[in-house]
N, CA, C and O atoms as a Tripos MOL2 file, in Angstrom:
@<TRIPOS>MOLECULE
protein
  276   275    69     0     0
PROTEIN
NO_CHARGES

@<TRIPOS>ATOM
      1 N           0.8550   -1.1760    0.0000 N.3       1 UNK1
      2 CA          0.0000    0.0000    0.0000 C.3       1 UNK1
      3 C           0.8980    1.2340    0.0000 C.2       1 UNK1
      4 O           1.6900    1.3630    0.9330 O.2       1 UNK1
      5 N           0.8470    2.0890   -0.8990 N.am      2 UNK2
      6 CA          1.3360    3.3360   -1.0840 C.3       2 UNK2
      7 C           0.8150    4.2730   -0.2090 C.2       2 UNK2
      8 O          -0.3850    4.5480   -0.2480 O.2       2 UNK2
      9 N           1.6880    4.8740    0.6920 N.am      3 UNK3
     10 CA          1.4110    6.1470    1.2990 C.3       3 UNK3
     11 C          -0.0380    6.9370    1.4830 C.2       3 UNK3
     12 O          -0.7620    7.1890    2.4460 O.2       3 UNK3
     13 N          -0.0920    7.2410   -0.1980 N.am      4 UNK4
     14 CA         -1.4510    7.6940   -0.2910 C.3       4 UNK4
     15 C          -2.4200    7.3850   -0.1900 C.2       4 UNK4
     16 O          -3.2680    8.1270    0.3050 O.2       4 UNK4
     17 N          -2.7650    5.8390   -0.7290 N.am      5 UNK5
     18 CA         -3.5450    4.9470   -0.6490 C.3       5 UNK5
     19 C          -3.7790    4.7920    1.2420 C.2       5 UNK5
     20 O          -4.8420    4.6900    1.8540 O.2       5 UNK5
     21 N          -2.6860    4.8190    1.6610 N.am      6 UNK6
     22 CA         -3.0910    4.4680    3.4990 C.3       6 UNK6
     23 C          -3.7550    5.9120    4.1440 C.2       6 UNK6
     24 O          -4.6950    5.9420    4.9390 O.2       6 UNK6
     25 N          -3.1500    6.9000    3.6910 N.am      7 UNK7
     26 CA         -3.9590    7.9610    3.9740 C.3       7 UNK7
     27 C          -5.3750    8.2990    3.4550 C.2       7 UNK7
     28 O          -6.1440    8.8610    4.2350 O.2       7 UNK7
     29 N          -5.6740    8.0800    2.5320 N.am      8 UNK8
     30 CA         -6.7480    8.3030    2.2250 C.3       8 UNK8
     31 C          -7.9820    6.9690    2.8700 C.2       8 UNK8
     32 O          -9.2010    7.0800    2.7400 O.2       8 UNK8
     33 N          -7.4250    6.0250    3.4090 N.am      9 UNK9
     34 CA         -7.9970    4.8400    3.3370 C.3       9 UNK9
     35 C          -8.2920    5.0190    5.4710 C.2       9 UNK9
     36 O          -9.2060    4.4960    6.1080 O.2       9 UNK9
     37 N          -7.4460    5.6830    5.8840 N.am     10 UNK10
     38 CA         -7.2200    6.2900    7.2090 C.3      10 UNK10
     39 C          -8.1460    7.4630    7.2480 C.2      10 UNK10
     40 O          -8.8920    7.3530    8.2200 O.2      10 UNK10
     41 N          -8.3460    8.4070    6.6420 N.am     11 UNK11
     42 CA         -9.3080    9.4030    6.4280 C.3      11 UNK11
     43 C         -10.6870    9.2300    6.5510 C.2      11 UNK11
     44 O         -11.4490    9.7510    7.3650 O.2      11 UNK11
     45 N         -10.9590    8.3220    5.5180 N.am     12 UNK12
     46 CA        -12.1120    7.2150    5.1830 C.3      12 UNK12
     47 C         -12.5550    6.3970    6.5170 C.2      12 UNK12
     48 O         -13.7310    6.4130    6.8800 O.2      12 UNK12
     49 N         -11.5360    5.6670    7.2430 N.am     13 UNK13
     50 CA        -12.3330    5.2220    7.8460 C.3      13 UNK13
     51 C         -12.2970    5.7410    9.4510 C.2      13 UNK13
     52 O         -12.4930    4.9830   10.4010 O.2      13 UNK13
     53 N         -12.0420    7.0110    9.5520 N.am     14 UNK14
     54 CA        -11.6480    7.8230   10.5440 C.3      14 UNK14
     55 C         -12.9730    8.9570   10.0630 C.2      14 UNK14
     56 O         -13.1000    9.9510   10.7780 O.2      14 UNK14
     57 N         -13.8570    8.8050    8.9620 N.am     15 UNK15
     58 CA        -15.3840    9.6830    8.8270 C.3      15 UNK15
     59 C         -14.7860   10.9130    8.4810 C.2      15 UNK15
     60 O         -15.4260   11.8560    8.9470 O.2      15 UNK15
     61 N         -13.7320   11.2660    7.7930 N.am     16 UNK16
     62 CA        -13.1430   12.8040    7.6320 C.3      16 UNK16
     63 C         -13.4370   12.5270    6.0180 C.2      16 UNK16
     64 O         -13.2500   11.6190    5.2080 O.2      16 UNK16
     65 N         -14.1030   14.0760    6.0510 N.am     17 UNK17
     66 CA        -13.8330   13.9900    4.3800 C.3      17 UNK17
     67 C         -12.5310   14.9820    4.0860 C.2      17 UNK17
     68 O         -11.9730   15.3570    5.1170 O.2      17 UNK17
     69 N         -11.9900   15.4430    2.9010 N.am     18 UNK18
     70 CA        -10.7680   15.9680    2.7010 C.3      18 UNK18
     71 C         -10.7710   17.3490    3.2850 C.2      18 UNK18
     72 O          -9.6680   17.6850    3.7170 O.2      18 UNK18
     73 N         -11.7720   18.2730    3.4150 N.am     19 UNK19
     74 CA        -11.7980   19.2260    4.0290 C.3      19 UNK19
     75 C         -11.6050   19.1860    5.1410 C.2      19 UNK19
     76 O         -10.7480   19.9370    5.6070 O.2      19 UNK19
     77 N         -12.3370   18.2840    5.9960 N.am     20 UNK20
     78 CA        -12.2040   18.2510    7.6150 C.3      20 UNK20
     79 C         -10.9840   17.7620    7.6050 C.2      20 UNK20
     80 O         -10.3140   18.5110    8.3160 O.2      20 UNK20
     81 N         -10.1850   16.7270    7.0960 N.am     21 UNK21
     82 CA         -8.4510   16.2680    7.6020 C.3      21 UNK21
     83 C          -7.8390   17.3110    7.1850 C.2      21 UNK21
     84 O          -6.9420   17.6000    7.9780 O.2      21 UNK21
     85 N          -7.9120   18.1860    6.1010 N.am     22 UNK22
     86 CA         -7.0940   19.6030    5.8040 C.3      22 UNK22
     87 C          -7.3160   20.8440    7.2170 C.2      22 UNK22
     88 O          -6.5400   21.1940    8.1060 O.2      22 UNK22
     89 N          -8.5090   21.1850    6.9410 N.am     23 UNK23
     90 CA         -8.4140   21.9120    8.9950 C.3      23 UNK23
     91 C          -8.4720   21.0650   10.3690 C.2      23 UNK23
     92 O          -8.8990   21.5600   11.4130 O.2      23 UNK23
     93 N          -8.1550   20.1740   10.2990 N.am     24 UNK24
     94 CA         -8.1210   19.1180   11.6960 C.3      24 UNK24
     95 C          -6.3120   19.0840   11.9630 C.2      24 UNK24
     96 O          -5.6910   19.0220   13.0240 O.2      24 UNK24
     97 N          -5.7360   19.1640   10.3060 N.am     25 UNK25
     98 CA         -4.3270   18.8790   10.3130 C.3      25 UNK25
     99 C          -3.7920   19.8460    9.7940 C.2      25 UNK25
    100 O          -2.8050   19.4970    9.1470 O.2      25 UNK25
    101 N          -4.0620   21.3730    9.7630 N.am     26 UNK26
    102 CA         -3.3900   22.4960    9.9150 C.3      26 UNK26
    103 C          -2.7740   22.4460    8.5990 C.2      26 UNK26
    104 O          -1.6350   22.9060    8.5250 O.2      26 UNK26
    105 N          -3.4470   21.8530    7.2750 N.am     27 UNK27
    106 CA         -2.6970   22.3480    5.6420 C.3      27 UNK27
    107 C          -4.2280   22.3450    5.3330 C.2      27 UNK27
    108 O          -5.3850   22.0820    5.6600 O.2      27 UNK27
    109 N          -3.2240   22.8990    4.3500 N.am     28 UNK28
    110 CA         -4.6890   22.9560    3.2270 C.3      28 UNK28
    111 C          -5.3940   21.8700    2.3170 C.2      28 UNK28
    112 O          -4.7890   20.8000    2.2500 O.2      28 UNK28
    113 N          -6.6680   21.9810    1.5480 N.am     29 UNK29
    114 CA         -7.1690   21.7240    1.1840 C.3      29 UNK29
    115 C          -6.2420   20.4200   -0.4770 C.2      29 UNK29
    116 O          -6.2630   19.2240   -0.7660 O.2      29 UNK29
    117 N          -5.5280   21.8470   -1.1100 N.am     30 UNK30
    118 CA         -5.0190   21.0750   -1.6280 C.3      30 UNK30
    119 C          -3.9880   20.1960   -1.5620 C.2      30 UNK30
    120 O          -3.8750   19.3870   -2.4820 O.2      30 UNK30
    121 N          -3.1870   20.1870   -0.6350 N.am     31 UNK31
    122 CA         -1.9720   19.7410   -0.1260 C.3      31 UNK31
    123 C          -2.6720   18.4150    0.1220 C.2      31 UNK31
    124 O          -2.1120   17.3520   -0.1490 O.2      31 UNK31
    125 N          -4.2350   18.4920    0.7800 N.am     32 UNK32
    126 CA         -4.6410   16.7500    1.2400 C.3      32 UNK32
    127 C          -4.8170   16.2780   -0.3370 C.2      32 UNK32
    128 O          -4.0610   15.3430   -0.6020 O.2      32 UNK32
    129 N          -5.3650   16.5650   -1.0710 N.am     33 UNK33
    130 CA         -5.6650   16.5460   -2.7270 C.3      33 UNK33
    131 C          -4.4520   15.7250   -3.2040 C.2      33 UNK33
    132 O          -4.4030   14.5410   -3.5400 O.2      33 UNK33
    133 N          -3.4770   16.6710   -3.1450 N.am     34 UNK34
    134 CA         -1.9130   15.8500   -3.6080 C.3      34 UNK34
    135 C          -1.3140   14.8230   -2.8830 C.2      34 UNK34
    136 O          -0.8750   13.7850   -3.3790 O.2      34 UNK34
    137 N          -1.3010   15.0900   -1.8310 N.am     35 UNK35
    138 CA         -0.7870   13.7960   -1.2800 C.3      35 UNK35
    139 C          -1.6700   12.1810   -1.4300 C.2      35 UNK35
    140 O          -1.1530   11.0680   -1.5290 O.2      35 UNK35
    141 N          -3.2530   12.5650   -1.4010 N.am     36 UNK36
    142 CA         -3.9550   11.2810   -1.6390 C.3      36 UNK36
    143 C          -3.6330   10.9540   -3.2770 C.2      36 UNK36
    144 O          -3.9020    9.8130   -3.6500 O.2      36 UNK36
    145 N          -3.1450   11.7760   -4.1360 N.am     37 UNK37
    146 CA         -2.9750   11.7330   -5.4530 C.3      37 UNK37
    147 C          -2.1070   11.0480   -5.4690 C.2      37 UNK37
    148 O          -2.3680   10.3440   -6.4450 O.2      37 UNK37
    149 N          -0.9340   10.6100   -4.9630 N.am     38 UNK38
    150 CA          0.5990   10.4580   -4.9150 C.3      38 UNK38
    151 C           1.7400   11.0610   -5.4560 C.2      38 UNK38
    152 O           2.7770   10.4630   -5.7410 O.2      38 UNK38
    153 N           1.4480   12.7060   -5.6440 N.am     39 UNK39
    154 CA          2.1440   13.9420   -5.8640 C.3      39 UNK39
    155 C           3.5700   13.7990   -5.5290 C.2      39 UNK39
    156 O           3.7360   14.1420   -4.3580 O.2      39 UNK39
    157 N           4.8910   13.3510   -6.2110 N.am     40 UNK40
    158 CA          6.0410   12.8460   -5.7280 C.3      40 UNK40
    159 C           7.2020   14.2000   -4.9830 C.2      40 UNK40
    160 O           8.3880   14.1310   -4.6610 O.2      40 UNK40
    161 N           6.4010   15.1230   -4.9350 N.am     41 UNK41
    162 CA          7.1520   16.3710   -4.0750 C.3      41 UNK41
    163 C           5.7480   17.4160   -3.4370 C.2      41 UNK41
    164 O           4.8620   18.2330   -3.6870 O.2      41 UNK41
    165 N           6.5790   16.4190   -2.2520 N.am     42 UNK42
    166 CA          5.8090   16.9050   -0.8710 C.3      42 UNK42
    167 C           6.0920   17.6990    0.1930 C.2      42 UNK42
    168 O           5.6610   16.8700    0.9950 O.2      42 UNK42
    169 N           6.4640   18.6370    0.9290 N.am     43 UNK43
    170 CA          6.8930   18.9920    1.8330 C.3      43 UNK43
    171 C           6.6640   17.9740    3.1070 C.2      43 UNK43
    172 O           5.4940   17.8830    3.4750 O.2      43 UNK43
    173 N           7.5070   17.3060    3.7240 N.am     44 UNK44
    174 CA          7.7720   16.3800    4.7050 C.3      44 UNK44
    175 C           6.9060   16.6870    5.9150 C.2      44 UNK44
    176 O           6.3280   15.8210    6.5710 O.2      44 UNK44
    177 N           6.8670   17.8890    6.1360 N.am     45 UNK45
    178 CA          6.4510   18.4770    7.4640 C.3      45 UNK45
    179 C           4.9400   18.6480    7.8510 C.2      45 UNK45
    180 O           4.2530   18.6610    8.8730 O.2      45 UNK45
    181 N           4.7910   18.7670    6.5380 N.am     46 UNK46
    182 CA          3.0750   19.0280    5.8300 C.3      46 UNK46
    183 C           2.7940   17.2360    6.2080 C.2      46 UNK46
    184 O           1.9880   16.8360    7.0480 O.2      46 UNK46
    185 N           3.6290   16.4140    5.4010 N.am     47 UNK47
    186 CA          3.0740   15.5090    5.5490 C.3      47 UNK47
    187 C           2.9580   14.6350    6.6310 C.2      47 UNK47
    188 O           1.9240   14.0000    6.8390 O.2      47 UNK47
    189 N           4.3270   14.5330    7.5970 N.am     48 UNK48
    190 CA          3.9920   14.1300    9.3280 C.3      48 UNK48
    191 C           2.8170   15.0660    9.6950 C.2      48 UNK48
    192 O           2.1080   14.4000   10.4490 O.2      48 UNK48
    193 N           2.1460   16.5700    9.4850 N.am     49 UNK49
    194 CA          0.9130   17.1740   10.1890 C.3      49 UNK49
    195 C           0.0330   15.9610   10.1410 C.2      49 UNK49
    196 O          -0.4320   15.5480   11.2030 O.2      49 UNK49
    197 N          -0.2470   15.3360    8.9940 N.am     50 UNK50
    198 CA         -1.4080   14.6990    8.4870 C.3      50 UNK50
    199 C          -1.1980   13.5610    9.1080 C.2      50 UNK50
    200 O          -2.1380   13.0660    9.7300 O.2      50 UNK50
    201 N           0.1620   12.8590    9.0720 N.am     51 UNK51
    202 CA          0.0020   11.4330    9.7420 C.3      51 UNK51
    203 C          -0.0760   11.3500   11.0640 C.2      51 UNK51
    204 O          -0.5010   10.3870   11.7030 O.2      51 UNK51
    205 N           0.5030   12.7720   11.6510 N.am     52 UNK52
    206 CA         -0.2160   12.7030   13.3240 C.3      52 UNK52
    207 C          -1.5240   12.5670   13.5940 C.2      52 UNK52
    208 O          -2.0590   12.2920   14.6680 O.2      52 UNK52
    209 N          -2.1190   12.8310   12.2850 N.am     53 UNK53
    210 CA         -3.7510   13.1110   12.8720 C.3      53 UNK53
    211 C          -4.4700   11.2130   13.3740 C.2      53 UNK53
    212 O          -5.4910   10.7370   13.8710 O.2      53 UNK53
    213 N          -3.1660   10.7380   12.8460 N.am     54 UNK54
    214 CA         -3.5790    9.1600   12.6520 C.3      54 UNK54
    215 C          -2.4130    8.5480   13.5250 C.2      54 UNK54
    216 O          -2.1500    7.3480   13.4410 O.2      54 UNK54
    217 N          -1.7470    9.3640   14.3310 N.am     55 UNK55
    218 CA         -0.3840    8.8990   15.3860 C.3      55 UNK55
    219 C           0.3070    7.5310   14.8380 C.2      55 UNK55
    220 O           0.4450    6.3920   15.2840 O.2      55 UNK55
    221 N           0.7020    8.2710   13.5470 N.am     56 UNK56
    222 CA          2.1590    7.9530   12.7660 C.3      56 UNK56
    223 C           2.9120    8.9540   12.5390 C.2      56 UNK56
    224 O           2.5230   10.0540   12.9340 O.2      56 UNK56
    225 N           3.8950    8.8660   12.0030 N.am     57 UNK57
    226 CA          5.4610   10.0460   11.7840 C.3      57 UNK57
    227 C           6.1370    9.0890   10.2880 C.2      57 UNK57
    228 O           5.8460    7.9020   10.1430 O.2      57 UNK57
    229 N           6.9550    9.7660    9.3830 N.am     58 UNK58
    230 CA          7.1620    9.1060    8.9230 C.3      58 UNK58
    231 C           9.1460    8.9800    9.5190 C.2      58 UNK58
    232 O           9.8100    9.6580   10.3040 O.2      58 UNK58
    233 N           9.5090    7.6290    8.5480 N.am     59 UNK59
    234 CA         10.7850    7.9860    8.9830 C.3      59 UNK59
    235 C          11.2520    6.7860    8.2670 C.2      59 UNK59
    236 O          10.4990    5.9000    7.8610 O.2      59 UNK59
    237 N          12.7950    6.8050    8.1040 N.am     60 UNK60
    238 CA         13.6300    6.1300    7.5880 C.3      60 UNK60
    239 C          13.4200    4.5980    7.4650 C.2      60 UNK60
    240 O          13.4500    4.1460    8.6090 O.2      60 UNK60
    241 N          13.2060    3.5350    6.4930 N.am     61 UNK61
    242 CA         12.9710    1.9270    6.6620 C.3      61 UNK61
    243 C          14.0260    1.4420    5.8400 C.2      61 UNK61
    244 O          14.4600    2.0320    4.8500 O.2      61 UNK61
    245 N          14.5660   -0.0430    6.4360 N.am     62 UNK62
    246 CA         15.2950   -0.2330    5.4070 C.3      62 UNK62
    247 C          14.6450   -0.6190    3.9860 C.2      62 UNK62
    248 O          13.4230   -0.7670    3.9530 O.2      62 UNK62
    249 N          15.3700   -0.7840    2.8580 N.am     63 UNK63
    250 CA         15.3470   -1.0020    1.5810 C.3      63 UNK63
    251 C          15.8780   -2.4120    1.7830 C.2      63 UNK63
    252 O          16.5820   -2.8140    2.7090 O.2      63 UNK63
    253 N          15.2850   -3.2620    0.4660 N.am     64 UNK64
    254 CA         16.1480   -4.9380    0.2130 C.3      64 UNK64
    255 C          17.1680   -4.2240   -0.7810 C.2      64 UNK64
    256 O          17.3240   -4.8770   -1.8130 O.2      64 UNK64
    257 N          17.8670   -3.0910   -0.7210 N.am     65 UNK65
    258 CA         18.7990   -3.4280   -1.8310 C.3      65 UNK65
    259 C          20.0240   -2.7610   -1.0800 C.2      65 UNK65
    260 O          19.9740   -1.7080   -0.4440 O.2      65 UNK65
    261 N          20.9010   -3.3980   -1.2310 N.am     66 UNK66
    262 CA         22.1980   -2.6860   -0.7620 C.3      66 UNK66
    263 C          22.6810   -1.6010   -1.2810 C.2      66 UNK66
    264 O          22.7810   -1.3830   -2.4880 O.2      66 UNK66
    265 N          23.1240   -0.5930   -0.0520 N.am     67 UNK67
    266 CA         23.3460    0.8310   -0.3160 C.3      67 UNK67
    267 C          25.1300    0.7620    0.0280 C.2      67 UNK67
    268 O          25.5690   -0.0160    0.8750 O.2      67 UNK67
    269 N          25.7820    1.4420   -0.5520 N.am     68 UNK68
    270 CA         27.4850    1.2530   -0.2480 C.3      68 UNK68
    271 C          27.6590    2.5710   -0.2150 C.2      68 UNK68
    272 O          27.3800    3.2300   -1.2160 O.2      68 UNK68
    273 N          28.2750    3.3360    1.2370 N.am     69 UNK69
    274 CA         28.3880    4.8930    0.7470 C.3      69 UNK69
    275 C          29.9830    4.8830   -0.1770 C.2      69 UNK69
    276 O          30.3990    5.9170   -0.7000 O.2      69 UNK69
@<TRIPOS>BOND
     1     1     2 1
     2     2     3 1
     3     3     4 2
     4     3     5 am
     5     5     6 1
     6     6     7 1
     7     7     8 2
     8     7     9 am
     9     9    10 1
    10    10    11 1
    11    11    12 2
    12    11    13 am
    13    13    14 1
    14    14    15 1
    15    15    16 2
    16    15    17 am
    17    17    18 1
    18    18    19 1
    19    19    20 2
    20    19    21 am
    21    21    22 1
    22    22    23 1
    23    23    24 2
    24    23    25 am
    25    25    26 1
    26    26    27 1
    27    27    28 2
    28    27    29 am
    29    29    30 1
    30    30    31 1
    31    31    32 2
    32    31    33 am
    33    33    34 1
    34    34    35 1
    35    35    36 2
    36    35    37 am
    37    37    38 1
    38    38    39 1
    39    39    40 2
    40    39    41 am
    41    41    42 1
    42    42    43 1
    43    43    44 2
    44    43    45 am
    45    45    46 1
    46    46    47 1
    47    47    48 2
    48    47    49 am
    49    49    50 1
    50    50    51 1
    51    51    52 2
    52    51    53 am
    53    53    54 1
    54    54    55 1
    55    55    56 2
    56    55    57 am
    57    57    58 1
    58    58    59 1
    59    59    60 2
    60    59    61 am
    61    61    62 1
    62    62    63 1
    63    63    64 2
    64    63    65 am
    65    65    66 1
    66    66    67 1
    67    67    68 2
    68    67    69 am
    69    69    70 1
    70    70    71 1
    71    71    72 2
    72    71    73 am
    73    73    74 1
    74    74    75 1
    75    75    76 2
    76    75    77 am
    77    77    78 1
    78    78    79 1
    79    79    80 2
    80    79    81 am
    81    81    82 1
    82    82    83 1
    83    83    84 2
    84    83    85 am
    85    85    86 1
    86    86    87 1
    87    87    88 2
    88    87    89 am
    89    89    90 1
    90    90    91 1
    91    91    92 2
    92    91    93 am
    93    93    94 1
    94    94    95 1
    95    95    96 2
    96    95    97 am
    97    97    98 1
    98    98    99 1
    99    99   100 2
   100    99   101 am
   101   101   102 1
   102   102   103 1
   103   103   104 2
   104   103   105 am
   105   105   106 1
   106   106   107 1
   107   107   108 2
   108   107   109 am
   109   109   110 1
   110   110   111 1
   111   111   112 2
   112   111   113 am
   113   113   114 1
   114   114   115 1
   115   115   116 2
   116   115   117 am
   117   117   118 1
   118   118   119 1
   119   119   120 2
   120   119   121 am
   121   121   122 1
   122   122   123 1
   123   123   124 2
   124   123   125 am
   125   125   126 1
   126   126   127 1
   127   127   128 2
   128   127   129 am
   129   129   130 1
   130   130   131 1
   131   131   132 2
   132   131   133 am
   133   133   134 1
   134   134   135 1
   135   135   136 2
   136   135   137 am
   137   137   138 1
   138   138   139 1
   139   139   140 2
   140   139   141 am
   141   141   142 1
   142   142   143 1
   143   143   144 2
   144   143   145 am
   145   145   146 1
   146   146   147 1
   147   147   148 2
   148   147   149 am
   149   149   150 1
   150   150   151 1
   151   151   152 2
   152   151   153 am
   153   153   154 1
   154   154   155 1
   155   155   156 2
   156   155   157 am
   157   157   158 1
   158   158   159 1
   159   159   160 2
   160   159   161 am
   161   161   162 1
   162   162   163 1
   163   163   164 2
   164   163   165 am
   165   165   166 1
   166   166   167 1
   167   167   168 2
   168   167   169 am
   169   169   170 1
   170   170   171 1
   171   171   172 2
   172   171   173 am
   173   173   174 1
   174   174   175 1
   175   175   176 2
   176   175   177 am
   177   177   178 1
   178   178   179 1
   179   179   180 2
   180   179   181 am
   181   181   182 1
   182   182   183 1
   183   183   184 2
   184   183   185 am
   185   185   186 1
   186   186   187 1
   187   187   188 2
   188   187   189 am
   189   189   190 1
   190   190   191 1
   191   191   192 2
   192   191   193 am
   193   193   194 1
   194   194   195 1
   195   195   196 2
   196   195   197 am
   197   197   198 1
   198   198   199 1
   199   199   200 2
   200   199   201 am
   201   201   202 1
   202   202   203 1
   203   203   204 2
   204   203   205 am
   205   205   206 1
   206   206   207 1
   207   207   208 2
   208   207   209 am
   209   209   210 1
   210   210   211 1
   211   211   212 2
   212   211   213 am
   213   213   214 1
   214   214   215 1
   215   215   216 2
   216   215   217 am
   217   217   218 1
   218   218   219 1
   219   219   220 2
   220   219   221 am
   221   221   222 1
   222   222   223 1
   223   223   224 2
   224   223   225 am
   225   225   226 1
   226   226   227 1
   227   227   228 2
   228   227   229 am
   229   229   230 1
   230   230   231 1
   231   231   232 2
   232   231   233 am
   233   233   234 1
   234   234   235 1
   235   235   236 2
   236   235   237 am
   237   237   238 1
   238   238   239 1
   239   239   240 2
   240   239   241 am
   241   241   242 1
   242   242   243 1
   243   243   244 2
   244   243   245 am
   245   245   246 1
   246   246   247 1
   247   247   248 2
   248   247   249 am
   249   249   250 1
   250   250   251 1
   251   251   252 2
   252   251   253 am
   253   253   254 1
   254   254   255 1
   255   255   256 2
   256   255   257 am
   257   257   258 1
   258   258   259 1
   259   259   260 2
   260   259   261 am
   261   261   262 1
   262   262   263 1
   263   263   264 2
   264   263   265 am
   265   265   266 1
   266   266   267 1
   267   267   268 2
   268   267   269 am
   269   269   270 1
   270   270   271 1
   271   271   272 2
   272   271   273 am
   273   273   274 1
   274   274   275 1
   275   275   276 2
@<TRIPOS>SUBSTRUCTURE
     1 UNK1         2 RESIDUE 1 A UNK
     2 UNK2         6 RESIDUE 1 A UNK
     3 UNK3        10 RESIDUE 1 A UNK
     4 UNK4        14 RESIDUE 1 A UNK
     5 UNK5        18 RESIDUE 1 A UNK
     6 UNK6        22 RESIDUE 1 A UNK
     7 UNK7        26 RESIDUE 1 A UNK
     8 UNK8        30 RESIDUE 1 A UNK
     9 UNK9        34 RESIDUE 1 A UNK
    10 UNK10       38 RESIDUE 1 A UNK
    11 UNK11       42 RESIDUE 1 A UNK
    12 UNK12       46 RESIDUE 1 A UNK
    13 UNK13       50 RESIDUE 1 A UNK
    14 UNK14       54 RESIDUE 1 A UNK
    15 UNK15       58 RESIDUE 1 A UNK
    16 UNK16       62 RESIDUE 1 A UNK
    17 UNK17       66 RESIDUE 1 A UNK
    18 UNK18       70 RESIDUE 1 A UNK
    19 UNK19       74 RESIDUE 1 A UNK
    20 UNK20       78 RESIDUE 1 A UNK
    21 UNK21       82 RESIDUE 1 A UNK
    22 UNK22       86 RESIDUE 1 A UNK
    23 UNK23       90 RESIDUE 1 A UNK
    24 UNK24       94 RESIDUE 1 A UNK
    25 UNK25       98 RESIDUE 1 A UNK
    26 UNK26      102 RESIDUE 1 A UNK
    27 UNK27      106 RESIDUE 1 A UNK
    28 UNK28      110 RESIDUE 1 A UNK
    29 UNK29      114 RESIDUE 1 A UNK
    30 UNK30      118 RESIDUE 1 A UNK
    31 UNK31      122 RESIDUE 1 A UNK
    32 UNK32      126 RESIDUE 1 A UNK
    33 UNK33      130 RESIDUE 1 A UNK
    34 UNK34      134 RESIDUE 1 A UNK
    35 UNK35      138 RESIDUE 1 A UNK
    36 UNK36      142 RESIDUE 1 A UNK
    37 UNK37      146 RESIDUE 1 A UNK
    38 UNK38      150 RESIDUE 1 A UNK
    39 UNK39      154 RESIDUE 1 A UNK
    40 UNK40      158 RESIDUE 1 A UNK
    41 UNK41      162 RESIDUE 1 A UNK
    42 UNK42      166 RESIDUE 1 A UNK
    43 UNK43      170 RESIDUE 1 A UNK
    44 UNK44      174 RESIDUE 1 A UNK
    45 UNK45      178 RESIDUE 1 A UNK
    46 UNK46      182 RESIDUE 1 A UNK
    47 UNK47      186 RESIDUE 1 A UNK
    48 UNK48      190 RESIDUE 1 A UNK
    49 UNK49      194 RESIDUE 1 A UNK
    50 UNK50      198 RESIDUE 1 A UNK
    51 UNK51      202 RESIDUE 1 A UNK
    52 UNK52      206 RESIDUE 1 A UNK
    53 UNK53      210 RESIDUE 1 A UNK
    54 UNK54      214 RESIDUE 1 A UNK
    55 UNK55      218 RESIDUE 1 A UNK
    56 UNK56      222 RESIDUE 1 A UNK
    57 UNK57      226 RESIDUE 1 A UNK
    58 UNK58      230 RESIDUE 1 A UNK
    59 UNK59      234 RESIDUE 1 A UNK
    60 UNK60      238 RESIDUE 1 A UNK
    61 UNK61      242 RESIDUE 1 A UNK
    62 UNK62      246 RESIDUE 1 A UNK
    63 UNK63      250 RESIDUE 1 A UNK
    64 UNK64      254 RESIDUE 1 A UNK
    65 UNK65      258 RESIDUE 1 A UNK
    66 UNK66      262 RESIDUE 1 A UNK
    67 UNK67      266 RESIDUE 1 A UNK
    68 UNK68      270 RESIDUE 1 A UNK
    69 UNK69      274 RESIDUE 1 A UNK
């Protein structure tokens, strides 16, 4: 499940329509628009507002592929 897909699917079954999670979570209207879209440049900060509303954060996971600095 993609990001967006869990947010919007969290929204949904949390009875918020996109307006109410946009003033419940301090962005706007369209910012919830793009992110349920899967808009690939997001402001980070915007987007932990929204996943607090659902007490998640996002943050670093590993990858299956090896990284070598």
């Amino acid at each position: 499940m993609t990001l967006s897909q869990w947010v919007k699917a969290r929204r949904k079954l949390a009875g918020l329509t996109q307006p109410e999670l946009a003033s419940k979570a301090g962005v706007g209207l369209r910012f919830i628009r793009d992110l349920e879209q899967g808009k690939t440049t997001l402001r980070l900060d915007k987007v932990n507002d929204v996943l607090w509303m659902f007490g998640h954060e996002l943050g670093p996971i590993p990858t299956r592929r090896e990284y070598v600095l």
